[in-house]
Backbone as CSV, one residue per row, in Angstrom:
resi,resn,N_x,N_y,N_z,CA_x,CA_y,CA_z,C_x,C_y,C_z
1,UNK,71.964,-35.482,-110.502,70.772,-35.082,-111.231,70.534,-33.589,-110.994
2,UNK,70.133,-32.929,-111.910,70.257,-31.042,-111.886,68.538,-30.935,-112.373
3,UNK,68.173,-30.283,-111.640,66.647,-29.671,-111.134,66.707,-28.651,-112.097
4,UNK,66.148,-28.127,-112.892,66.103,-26.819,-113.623,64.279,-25.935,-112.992
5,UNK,64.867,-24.745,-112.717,63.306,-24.244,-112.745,63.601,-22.532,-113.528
6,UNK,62.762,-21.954,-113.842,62.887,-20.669,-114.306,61.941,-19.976,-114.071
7,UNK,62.399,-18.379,-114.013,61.181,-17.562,-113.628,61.653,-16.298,-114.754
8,UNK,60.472,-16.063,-115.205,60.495,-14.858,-116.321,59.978,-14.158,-116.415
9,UNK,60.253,-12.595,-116.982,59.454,-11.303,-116.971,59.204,-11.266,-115.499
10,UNK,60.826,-11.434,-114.543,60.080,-10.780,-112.996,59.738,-9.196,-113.921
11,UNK,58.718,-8.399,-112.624,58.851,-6.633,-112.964,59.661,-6.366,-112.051
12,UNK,61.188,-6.810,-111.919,62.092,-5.644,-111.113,63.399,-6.278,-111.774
13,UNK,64.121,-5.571,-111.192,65.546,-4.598,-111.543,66.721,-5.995,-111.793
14,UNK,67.123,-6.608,-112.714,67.882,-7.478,-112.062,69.070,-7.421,-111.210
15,UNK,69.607,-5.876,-111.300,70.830,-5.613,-110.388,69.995,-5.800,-108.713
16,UNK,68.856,-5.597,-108.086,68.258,-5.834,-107.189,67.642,-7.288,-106.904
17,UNK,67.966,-7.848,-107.934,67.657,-9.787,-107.691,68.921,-10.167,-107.194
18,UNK,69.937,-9.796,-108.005,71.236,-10.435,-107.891,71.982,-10.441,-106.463
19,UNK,71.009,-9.606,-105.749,71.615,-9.154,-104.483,71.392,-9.924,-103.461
20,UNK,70.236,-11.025,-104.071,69.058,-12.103,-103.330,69.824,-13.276,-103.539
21,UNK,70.203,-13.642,-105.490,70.659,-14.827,-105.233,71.787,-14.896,-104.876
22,UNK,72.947,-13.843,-105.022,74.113,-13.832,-104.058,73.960,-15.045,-102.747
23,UNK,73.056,-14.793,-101.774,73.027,-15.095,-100.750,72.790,-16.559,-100.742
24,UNK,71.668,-17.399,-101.597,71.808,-18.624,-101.514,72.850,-19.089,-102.542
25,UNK,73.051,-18.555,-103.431,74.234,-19.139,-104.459,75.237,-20.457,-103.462
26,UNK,75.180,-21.981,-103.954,76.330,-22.590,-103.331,75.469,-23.400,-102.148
27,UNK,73.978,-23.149,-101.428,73.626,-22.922,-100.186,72.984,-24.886,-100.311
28,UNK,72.575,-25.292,-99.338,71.901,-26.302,-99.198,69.974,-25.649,-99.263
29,UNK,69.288,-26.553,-99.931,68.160,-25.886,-99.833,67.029,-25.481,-98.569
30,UNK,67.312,-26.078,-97.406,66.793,-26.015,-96.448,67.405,-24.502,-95.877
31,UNK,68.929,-24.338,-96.032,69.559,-23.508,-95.480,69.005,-21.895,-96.336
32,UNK,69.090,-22.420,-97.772,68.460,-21.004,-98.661,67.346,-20.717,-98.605
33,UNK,66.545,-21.759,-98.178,64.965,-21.323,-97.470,64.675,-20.028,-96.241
34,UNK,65.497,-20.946,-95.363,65.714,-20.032,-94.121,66.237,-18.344,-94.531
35,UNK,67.229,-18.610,-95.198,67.434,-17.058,-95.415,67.070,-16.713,-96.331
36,UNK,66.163,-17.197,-97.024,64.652,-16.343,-97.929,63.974,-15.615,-97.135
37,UNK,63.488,-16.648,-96.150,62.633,-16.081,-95.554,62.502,-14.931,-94.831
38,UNK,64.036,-14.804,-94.402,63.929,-13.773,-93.296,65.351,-12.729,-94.068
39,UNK,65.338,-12.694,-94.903,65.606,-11.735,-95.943,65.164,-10.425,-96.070
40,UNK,65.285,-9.487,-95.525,64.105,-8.159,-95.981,64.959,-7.830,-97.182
41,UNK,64.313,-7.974,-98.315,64.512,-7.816,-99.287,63.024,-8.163,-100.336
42,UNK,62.641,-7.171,-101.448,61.290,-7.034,-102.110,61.560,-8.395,-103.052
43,UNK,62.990,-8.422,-103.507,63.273,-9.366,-104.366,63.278,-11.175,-103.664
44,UNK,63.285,-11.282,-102.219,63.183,-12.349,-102.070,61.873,-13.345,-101.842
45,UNK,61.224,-12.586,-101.904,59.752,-13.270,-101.927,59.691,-13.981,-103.406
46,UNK,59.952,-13.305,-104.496,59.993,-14.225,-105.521,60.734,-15.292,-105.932
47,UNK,62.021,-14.972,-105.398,62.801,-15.941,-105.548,62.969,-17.139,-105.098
48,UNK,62.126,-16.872,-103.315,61.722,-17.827,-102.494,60.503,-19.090,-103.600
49,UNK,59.273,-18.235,-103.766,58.634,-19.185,-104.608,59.404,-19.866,-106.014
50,UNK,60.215,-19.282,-106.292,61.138,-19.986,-107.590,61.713,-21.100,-107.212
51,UNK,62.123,-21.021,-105.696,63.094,-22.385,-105.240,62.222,-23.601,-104.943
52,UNK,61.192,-22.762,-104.101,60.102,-23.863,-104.326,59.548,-24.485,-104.822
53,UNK,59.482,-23.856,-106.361,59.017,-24.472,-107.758,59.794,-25.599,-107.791
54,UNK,61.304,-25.165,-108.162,62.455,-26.190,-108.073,62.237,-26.852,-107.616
55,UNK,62.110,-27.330,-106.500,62.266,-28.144,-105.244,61.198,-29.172,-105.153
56,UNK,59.404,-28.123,-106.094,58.250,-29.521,-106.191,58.349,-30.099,-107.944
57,UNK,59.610,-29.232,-108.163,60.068,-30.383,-109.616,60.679,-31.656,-108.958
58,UNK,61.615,-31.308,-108.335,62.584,-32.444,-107.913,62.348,-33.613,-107.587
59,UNK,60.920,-32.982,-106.646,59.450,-34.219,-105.853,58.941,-34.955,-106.834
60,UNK,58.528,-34.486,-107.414,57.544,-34.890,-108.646,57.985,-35.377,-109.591
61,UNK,58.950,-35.010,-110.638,59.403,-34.945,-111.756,60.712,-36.454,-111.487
62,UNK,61.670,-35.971,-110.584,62.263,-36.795,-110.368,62.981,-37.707,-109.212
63,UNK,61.387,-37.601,-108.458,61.365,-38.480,-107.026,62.685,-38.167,-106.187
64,UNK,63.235,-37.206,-105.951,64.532,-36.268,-105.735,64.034,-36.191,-104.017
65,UNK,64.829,-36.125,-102.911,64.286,-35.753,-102.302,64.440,-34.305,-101.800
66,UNK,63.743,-33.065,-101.934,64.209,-31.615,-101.821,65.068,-31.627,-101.059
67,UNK,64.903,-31.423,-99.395,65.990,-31.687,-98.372,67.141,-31.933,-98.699
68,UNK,68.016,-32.580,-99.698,69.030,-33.216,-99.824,69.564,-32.614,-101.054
69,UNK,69.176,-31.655,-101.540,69.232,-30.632,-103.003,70.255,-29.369,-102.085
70,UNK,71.459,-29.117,-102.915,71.705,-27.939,-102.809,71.912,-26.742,-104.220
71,UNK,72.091,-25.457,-103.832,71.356,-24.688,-104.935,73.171,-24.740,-106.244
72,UNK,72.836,-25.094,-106.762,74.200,-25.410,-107.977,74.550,-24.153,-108.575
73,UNK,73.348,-23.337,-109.043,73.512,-22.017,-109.799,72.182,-21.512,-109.788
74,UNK,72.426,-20.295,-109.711,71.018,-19.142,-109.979,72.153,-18.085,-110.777
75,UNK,71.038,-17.757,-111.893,71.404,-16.209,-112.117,70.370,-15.671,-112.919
76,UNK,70.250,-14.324,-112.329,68.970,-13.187,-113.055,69.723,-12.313,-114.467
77,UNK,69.175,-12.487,-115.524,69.899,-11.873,-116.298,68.090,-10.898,-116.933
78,UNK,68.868,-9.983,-117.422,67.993,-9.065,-117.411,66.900,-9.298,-118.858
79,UNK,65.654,-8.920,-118.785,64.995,-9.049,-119.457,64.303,-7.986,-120.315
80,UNK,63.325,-7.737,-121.170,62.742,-6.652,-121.845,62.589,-5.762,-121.033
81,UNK,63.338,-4.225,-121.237,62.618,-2.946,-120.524,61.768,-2.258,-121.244
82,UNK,60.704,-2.375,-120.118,59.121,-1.331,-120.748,60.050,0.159,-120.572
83,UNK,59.434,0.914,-121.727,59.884,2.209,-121.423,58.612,3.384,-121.210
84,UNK,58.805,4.052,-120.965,57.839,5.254,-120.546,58.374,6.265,-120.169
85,UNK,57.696,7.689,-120.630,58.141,9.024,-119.995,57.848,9.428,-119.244
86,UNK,58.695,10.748,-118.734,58.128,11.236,-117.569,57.842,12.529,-118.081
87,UNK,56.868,13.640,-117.750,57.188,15.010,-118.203,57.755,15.808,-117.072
88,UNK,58.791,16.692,-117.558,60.044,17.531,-117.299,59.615,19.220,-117.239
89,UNK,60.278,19.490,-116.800,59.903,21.508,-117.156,60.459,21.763,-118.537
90,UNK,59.677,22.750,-118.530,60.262,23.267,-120.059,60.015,22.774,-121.216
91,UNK,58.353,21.672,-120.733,58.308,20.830,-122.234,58.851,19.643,-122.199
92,UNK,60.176,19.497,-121.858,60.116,18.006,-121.632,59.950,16.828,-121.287
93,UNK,60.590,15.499,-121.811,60.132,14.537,-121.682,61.582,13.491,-121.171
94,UNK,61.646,12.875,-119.890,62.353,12.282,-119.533,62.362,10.879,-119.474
95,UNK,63.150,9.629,-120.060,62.819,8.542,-120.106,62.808,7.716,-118.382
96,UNK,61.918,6.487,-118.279,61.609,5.933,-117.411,62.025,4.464,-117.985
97,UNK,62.756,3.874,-117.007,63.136,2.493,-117.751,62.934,1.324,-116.457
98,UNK,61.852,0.961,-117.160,60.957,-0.315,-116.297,61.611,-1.625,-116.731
99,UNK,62.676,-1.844,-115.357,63.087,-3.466,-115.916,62.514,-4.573,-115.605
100,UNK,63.216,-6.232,-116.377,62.659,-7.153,-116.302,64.045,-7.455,-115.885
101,UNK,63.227,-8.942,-115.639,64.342,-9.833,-114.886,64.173,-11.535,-115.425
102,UNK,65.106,-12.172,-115.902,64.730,-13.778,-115.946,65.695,-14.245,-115.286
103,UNK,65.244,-15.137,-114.258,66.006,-15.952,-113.059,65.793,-17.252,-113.313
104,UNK,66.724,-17.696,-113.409,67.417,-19.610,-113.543,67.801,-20.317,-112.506
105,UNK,67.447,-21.269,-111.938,67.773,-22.129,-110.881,67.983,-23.640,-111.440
106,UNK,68.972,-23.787,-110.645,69.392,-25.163,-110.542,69.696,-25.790,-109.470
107,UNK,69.215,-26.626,-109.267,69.570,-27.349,-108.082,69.939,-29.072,-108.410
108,UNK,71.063,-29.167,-106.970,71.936,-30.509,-107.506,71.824,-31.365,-106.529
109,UNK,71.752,-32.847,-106.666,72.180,-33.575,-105.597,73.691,-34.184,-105.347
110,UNK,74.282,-33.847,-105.883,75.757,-33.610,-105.969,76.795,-33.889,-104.936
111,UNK,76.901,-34.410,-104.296,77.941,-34.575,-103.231,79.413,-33.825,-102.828
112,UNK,79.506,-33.748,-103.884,80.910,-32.798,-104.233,80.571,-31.322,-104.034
113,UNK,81.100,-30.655,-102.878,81.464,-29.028,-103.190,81.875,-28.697,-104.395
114,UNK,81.089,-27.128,-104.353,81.215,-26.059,-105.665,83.234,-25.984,-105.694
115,UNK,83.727,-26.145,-106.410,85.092,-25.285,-106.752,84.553,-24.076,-107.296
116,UNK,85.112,-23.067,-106.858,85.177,-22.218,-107.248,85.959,-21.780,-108.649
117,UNK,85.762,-20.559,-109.671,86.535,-20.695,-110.621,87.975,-20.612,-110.873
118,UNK,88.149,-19.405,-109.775,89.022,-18.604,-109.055,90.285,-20.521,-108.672
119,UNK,90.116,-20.945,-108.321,90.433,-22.240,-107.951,90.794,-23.300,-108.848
120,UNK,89.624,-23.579,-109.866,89.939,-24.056,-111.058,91.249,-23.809,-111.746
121,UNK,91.163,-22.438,-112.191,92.380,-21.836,-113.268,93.604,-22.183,-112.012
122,UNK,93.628,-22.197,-110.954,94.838,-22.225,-110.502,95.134,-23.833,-110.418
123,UNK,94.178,-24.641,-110.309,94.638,-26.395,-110.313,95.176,-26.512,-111.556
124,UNK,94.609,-26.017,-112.769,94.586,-25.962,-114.296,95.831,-25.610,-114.749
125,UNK,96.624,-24.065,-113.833,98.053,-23.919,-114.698,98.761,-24.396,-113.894
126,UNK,98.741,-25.022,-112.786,99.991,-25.902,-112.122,100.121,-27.212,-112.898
127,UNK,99.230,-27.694,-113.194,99.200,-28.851,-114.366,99.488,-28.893,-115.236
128,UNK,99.665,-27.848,-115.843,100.103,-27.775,-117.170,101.197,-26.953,-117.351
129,UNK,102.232,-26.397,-115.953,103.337,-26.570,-116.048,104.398,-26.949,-116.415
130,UNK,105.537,-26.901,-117.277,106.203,-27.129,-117.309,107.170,-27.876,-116.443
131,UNK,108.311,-28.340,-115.780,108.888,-28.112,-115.101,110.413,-27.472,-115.551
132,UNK,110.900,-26.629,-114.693,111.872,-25.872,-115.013,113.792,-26.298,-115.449
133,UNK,114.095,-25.903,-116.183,115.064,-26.376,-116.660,116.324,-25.359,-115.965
134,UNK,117.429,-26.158,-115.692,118.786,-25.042,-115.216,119.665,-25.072,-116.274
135,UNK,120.046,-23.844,-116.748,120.739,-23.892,-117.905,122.438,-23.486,-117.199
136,UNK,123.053,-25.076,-117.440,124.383,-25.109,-116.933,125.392,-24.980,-117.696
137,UNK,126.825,-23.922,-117.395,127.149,-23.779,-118.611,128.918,-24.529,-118.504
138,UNK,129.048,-25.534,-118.906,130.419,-26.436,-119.217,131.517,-25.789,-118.772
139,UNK,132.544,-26.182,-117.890,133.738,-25.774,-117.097,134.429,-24.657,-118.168
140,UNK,134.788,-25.720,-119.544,135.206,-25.130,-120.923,134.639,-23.648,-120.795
141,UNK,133.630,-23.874,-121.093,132.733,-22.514,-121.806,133.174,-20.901,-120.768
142,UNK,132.835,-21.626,-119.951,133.496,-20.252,-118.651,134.843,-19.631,-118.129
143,UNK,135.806,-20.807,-118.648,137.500,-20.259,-118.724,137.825,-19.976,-119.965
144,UNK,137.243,-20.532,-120.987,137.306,-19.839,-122.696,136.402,-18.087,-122.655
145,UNK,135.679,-17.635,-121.870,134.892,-16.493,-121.837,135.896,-15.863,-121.052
């Protein structure tokens, strides 16, 4: 069963989220708690309450028990930038680019470890291997050459 929660229009950077969910990406939720918490990072305070959201879906929504949830996927993909100027010497005007952020969580009760993708493609072309042929060439063929 997959937990969905979302968070939208954060006001920061998503290259500075991504640096947050890096860390629980894959994690058990008790374990991505812990290193929320003690994260110094501006971006993990929000993200912390995002998991938590998750986590009183799971309770609620589908009698899940959090504890036993690990995090399946997060990713911040970037959202509307406010823009604004700055003024410059000489008259000008320099742009200011105020980002957004929308962050996706999922969480799984899943039993099975993440494969990685990296992993996938390699189970994927050994399987669909061929196997190799020896091209032998007749006693004939090599005293006639």
């Amino acid at each position: 069963m997959d937990v969905h929660a979302h968070l939208r229009f954060l006001r920061m950077s998503p290259r500075k989220v991504r640096l947050v969910i890096d860390v629980i990406r894959g994690k058990s939720v008790p374990i991505a708690v812990t290193n929320l918490e003690f994260l110094r990072k501006d971006a993990a305070r929000p993200v912390l309450k995002l998991l938590q959201s998750a986590m009183a879906n799971a309770e609620h929504n589908f009698k899940l028990d959090p504890t036993m949830l690990r995090v399946k996927s997060v990713m911040a993909d970037g959202g509307p930038t406010l823009k604004r100027w700055r003024p410059r010497a000489f008259g000008r005007a320099a742009p200011i680019r105020k980002r957004t952020t929308h962050i996706s969580l999922v969480l799984s009760d899943d039993k099975a470890a993440p494969v990685g993708k990296k992993k996938e493609r390699i189970l994927a072309a050994k399987s669909h291997k061929a196997p190799r042929t020896k091209h032998v060439l007749s006693k004939s063929k090599v005293e006639g050459h």
